[in-house]
MIDOSE-1310 file (N, C-alpha, C; in nm, 2 decimals, decimal comma, always signed):
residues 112
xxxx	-1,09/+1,35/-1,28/-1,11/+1,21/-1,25/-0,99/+1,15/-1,19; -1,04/+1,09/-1,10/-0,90/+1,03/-1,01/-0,89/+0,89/-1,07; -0,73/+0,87/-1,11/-0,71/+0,71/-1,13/-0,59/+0,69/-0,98; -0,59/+0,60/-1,00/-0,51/+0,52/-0,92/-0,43/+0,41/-0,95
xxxx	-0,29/+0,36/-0,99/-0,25/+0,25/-1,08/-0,19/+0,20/-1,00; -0,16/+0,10/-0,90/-0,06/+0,03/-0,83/+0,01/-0,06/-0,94; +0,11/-0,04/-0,84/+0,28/-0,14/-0,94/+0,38/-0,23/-0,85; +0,47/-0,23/-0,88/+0,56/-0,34/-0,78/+0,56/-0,46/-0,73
xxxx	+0,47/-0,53/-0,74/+0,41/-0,63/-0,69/+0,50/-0,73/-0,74; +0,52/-0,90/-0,63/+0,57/-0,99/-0,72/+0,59/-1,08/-0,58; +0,68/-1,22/-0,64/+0,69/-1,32/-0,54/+0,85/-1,28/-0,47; +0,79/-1,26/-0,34/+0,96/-1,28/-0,25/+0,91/-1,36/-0,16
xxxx	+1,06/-1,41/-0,09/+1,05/-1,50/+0,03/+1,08/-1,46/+0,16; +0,97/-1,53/+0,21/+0,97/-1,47/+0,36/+1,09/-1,42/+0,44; +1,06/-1,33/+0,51/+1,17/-1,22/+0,59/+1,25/-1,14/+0,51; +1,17/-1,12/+0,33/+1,27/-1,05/+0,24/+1,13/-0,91/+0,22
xxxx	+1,21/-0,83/+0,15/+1,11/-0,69/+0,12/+1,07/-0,71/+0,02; +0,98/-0,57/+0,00/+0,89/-0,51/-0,14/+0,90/-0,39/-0,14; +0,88/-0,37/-0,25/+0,82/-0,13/-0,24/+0,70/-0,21/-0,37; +0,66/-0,12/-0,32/+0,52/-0,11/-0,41/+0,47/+0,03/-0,45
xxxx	+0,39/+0,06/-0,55/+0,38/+0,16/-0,55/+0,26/+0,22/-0,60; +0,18/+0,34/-0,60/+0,07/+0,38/-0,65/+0,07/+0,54/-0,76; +0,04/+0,54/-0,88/+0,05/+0,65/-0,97/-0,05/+0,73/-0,93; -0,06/+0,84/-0,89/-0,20/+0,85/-0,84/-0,20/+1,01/-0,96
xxxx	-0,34/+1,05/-0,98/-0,38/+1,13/-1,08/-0,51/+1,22/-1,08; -0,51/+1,30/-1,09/-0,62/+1,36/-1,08/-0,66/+1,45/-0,90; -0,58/+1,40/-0,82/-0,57/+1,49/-0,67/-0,43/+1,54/-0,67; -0,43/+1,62/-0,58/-0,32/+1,62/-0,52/-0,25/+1,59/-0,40
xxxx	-0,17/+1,43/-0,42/-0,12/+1,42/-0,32/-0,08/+1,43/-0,17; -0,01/+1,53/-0,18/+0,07/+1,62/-0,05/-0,07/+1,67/+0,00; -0,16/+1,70/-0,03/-0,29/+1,71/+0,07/-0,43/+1,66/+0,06; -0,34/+1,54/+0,02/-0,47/+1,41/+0,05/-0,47/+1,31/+0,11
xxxx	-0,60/+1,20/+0,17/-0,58/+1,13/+0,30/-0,56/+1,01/+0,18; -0,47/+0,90/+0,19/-0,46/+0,79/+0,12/-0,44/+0,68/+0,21; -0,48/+0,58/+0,14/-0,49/+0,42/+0,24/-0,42/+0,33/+0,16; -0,35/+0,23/+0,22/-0,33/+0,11/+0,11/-0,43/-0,02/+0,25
xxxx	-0,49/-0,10/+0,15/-0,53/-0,21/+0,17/-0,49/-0,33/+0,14; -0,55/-0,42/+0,14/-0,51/-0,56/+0,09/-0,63/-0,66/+0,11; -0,61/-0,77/-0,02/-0,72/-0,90/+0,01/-0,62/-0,99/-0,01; -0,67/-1,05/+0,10/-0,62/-1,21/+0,08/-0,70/-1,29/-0,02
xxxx	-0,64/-1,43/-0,06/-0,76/-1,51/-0,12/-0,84/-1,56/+0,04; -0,97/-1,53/-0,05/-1,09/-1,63/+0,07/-1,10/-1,53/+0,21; -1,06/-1,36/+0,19/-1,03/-1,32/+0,29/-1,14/-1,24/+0,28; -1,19/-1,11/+0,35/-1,20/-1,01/+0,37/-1,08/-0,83/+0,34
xxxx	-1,14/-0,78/+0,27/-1,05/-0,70/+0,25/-0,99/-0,62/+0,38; -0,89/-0,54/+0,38/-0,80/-0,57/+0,49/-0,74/-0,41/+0,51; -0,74/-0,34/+0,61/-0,71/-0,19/+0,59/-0,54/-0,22/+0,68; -0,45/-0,17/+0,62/-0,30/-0,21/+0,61/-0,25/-0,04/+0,67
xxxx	-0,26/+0,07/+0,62/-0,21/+0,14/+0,66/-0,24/+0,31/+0,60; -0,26/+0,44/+0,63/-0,31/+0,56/+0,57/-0,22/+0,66/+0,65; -0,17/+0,77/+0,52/-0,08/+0,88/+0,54/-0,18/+0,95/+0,52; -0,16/+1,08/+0,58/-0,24/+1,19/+0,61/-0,13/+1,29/+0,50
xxxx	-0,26/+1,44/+0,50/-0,18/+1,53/+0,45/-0,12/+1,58/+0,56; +0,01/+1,67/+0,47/+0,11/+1,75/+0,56/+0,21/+1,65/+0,65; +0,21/+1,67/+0,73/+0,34/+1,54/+0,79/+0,31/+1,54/+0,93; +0,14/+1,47/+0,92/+0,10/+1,37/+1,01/+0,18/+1,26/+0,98
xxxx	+0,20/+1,19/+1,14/+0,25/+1,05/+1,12/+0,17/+0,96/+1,07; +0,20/+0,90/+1,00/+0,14/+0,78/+0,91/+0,06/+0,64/+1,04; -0,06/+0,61/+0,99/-0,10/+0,51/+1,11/-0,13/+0,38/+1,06; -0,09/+0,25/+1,09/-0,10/+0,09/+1,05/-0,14/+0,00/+1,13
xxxx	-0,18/-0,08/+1,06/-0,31/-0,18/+1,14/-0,12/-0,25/+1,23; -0,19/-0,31/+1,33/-0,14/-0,37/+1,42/-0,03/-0,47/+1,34; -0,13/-0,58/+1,23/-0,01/-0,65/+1,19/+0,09/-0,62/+1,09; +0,09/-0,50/+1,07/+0,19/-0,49/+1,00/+0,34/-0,36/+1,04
xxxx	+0,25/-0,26/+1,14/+0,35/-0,21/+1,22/+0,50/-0,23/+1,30; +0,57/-0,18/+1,23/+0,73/-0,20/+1,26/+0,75/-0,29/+1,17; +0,70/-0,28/+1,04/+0,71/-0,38/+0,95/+0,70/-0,28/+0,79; +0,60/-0,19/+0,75/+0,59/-0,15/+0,67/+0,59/-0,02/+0,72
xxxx	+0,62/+0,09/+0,58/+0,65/+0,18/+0,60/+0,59/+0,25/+0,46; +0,48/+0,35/+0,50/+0,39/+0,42/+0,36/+0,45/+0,58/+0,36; +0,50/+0,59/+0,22/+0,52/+0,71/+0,16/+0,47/+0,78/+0,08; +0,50/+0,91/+0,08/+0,47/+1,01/-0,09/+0,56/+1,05/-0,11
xxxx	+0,56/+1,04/-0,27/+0,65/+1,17/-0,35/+0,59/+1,23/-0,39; +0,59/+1,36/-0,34/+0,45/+1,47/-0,39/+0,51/+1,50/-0,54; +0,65/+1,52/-0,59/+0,69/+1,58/-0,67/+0,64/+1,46/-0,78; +0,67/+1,35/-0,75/+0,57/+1,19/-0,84/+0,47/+1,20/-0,82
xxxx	+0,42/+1,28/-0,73/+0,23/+1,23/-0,68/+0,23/+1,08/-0,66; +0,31/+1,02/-0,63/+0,31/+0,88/-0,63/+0,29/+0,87/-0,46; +0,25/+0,72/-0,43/+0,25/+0,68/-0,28/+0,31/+0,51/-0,32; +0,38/+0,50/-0,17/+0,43/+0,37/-0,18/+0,42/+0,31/-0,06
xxxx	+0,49/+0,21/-0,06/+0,42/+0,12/+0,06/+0,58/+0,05/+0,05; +0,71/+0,04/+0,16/+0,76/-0,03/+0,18/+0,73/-0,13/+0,26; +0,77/-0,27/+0,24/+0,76/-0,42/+0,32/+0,84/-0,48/+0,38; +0,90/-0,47/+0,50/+1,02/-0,53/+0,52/+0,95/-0,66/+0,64
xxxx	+1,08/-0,77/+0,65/+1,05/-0,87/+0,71/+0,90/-0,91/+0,65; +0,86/-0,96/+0,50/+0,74/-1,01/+0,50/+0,74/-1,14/+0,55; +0,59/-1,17/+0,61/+0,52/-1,32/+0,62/+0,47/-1,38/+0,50; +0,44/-1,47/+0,52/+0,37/-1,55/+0,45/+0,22/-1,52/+0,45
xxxx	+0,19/-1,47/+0,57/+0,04/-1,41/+0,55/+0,06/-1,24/+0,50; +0,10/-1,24/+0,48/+0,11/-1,12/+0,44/+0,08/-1,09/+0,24; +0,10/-1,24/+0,21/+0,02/-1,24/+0,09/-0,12/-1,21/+0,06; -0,15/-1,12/-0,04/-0,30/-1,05/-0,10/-0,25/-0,96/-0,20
xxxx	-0,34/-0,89/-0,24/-0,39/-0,82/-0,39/-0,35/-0,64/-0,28; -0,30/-0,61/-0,32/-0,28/-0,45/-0,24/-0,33/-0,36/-0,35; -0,42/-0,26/-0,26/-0,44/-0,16/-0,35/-0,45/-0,01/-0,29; -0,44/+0,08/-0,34/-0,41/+0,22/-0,29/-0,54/+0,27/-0,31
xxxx	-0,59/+0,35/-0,18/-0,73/+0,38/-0,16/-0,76/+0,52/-0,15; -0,86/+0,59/-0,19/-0,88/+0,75/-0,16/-1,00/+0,75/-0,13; -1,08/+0,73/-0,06/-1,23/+0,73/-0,01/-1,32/+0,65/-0,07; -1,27/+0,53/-0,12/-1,32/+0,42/-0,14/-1,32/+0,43/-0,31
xxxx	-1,23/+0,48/-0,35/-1,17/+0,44/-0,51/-1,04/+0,40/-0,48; -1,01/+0,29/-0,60/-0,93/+0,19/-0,58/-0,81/+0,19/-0,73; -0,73/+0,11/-0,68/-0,68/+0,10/-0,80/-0,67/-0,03/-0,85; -0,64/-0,18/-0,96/-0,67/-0,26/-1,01/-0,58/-0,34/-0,92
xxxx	-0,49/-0,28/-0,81/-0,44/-0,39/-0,74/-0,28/-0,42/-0,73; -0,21/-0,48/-0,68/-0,07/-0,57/-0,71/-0,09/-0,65/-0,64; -0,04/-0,77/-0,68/-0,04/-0,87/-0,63/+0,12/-0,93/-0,55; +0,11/-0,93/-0,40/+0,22/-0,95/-0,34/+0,23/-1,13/-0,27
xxxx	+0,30/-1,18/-0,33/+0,32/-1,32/-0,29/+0,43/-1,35/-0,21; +0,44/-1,43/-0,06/+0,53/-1,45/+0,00/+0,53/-1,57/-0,03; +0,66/-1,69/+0,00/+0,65/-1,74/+0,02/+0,79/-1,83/+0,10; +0,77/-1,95/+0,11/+0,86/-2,01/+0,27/+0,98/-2,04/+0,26
């Protein structure tokens, strides 16, 4: 059974970072396709960024490119999501994705 637990989450202010992170269980990492997403409030959920297995380059939606930076620790089985220079839109609920299982979320707040 695959879980997925996202962590890290919290309030910073704009143009500051985050790591975030996902426990992931039940696959194995290092050769699996994983996504992180995000919802805004009042939004549409929002596809942010997916590592491939092996060491394909990692691919990110437009607005957050040169901005965030998604990893694994195969040896953690973990995946993370660095955030540098956040916005203020850049606030939502992030969650780490495997073919449309989710995990309960972190919640990342910018603010001004």
């Amino acid at each position: 059974q695959v879980q997925l637990v996202e962590s890290g989450g919290g309030l910073v202010q704009s143009g500051g970072s985050l790591r975030i992170s996902c426990a992931v269980s039940g696959l194995t990492l290092s050769s699996s396709i994983m996504d992180w997403y995000r919802q805004a409030p009042g939004k549409e959920l929002e596809w942010v960024a997916r590592i491939f297995e092996g060491d394909s380059v990692p691919t990110y939606s437009g607005s957050v490119q040169g901005r965030f930076t998604v990893s694994r620790d195969n040896a953690k089985n973990t995946l993370s999501l660095q955030m540098n220079s956040l916005k203020i839109e850049d606030t939502a609920v992030y969650y780490c994705w495997h073919f449309g299982l989710r995990g309960q979320g972190t919640q990342v707040t910018v603010s001004s």
